[in-house]
N, C-alpha and C positions, 0 to 999 in steps of 0.2 A: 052383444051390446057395445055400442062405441063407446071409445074411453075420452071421459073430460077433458076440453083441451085446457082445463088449466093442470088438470094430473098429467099431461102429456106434459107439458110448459116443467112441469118437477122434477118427471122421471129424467128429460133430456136434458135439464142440467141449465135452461134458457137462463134461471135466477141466480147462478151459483158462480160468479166470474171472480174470485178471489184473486187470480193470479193475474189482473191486471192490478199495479202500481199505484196505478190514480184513480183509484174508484170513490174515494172520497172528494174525488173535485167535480165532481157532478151527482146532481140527485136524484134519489131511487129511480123519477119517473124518466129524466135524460137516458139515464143505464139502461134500463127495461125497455125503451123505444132502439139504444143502439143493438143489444144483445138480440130483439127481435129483428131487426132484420139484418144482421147477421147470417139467420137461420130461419126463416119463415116461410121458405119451402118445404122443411119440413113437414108442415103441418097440411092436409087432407085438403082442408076447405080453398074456397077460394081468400087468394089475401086479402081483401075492404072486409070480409067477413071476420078472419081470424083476428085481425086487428080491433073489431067493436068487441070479438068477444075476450079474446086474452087480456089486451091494453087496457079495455074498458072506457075507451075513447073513440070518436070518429075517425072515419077514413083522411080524414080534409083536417082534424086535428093533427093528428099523425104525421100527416106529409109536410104539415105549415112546421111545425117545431122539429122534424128531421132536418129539413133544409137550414134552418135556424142554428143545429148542431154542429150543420157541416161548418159555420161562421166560426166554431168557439174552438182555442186550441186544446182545451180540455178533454174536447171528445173526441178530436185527432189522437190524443197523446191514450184517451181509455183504450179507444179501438181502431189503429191505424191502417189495419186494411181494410173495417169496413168503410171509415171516414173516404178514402185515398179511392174507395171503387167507386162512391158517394158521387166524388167531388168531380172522376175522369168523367162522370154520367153527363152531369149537370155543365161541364164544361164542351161537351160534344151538340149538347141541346138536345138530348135525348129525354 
C-alpha cells in the first residue's frame, strides 16, 4: 500500500526547518510553499498533483504566491538557495 504523502511530507522532515534563523518572519503557509519546493521531487506523483494534495492549495495558487516570495527579503534570508535558484529561473525567462 502506498504511503500518505502527508506521512511522506513527516517522515522526510519537509515541516521541520528549525535551523533556519528567520522562520518566524514569514508564515506557516510562506515556509510550507518554500520548504516544498525545496524538495518536491521527492515525492512519486506528478508536481500540480502533489501540490493540491500536500499544500492543500491549487496549482496556480502555488505559483502566484511563490513568485510573490521571490519579492520578499524574508524569504530570501529563510531559504537562500531556494529563493537565489527561484530568482536565476525567472530572470532567464524560463
Amino acid at each position: 500500500m502506498p504511503v500518505p504523502l502527508q506521512h511522506l511530507c513527516e517522515i522526510r522532515g519537509f515541516w521541520d526547518q528549525p535551523q533556519y534563523p528567520f522562520v518566524d518572519m514569514l508564515d506557516t503557509a510562506d515556509r510550507r510553499i518554500l520548504d516544498f519546493e525545496r524538495g518536491w521531487w521527492l515525492f512519486p506523483e506528478p508536481k500540480d498533483w502533489t501540490i493540491a494534495e500536500v499544500l492543500g492549495i491549487s496549482a496556480a495558487t502555488y505559483y502566484h504566491r511563490l513568485r510573490e516570495l521571490l519579492d520578499l527579503d524574508e524569504a530570501g534570508r529563510y531559504d537562500p538557495l531556494t529563493v537565489r535558484r527561484l530568482q536565476r529561473i525567472v530572470d532567464r525567462g524560463i
